[in-house]
Structure formats: structure tokens, C-alpha cells
C-alpha positions in Angstrom: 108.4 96.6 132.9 111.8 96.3 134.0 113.8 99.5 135.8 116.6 100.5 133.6 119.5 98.8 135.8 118.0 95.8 134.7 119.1 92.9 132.1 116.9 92.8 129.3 113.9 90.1 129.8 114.2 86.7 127.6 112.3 86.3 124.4 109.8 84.4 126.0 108.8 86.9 128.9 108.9 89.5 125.7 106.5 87.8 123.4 104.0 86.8 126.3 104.3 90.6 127.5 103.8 91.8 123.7 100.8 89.4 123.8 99.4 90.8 126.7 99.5 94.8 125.6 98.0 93.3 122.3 95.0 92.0 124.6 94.5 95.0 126.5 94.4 96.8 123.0 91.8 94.2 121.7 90.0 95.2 125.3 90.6 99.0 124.2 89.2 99.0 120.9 85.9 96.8 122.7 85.4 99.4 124.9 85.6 102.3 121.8 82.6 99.9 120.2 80.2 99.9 122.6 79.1 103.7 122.3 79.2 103.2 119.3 76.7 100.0 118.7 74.7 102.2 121.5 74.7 105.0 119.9 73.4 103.8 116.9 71.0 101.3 118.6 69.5 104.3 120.6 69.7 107.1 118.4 69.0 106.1 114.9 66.6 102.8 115.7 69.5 100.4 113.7 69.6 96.8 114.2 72.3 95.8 116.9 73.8 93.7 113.6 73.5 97.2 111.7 74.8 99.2 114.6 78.4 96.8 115.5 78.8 97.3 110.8 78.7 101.0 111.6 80.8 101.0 114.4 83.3 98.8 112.8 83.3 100.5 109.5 84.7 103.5 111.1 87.3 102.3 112.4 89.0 101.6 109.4 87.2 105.3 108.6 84.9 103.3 105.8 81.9 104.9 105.0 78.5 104.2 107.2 77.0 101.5 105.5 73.6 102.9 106.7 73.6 106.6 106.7 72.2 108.7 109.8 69.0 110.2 109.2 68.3 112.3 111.8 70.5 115.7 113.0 71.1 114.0 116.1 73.0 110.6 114.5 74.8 113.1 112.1 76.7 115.0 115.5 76.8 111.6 116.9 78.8 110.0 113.9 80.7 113.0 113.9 81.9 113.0 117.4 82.2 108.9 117.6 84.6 109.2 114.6 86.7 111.5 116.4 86.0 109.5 120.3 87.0 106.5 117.6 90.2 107.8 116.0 91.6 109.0 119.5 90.8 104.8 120.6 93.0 103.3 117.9 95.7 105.8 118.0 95.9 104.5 121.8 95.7 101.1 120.8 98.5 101.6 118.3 100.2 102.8 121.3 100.1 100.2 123.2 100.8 97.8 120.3 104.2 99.5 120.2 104.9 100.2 123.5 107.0 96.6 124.2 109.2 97.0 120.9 110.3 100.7 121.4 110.0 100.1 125.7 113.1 97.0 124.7 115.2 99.0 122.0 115.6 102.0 124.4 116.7 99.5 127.0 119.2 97.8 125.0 120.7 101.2 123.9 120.8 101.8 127.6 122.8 98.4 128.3 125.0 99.1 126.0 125.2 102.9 127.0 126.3 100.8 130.7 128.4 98.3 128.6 130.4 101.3 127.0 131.1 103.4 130.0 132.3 100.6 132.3 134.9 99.6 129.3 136.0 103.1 129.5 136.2 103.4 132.9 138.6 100.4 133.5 
């Protein structure tokens, strides 16, 4: 990121910089899956193909297409929703980050661009 004394970067640096926050949100929400097809792997004996639907479906906060059985899988799908939510609300953070990061900075160029008319 630039400092704030800088010149806002070109479109070209922008869309390659919003294209890599959207990666290391992809990488984000990866790393929210895996407890999840673990979970359900090791706790309620699901198929690995069952266990990434499950994990998946709750992200979107769909039901479970297989429902837990055991007292164990029920806390664990109720703590993974929650472990899940607080993933994609950091995600969507970091999706945004570049597009609110470049409007504050142009406010603050033209904050600069202001005062140094008034000045002279």
C-alpha cells in the first residue's frame, strides 16, 4: 500500500493488487474448509465428497445436506458455523479493502490539492 503522501497507483497496479487480496481471500476461505471437511470426515464418518457439501453449504448458511447424528457433530456444526461466519466476514474484508484503501486516498489528494490552493 502506498503512504498517504503518495500519488494514487495506476489502474493497472490497482486491478492486479485488487486481484491479489481476492486470492488471498480464496486462500482464506480454503483454510475455513478444511476443519470443516475434517471435522466432518472424523467426527461423523461422512464421505470426504459428503464432508467438502457440508462445509460448503454453510457458507452460504444452507442447510447440512447430511445432518449430524451424534451430540458431538451437533457442537461441532455449531461452533464451525460460527469459526465459518467469522472466515467470510474476513474475506469480505479483504475483498474491500483496495476500493475503500483508494477512495480514502483520493479524498486525501484532494484534501492536499485544496489546502495548497488556499495557501498560495
Amino acid at each position: 500500500m502506498e503512504k498517504f503522501t503518495d500519488k494514487l497507483i495506476s489502474l493497472d497496479r490497482f486491478l492486479l493488487r485488487i486481484l491479489r487480496f481476492l486470492f488471498h481471500a480464496f486462500i482464506i476461505f480454503l483454510i475455513g474448509i478444511i476443519p470443516g471437511v475434517l471435522g466432518f470426515f472424523l467426527i461423523e464418518s461422512h464421505a470426504i465428497p459428503d464432508a467438502i457439501l457440508n462445509s460448503v453449504s454453510m457458507i452460504g448458511t444452507q442447510n447440512l445436506h447430511i445432518e449430524p447424528i451424534s451430540t458431538l457433530g451437533k457442537y461441532f456444526a455449531a461452533i464451525y458455523g460460527l469459526f465459518l461466519q467469522a472466515i467470510f466476514f474476513i474475506a469480505i474484508g479483504m475483498v474491500v479493502t483496495p476500493f475503500v484503501h483508494r477512495i480514502l486516498h483520493s479524498w486525501h489528494i484532494d484534501d492536499e490539492d485544496s489546502e495548497d490552493v488556499k495557501d498560495k
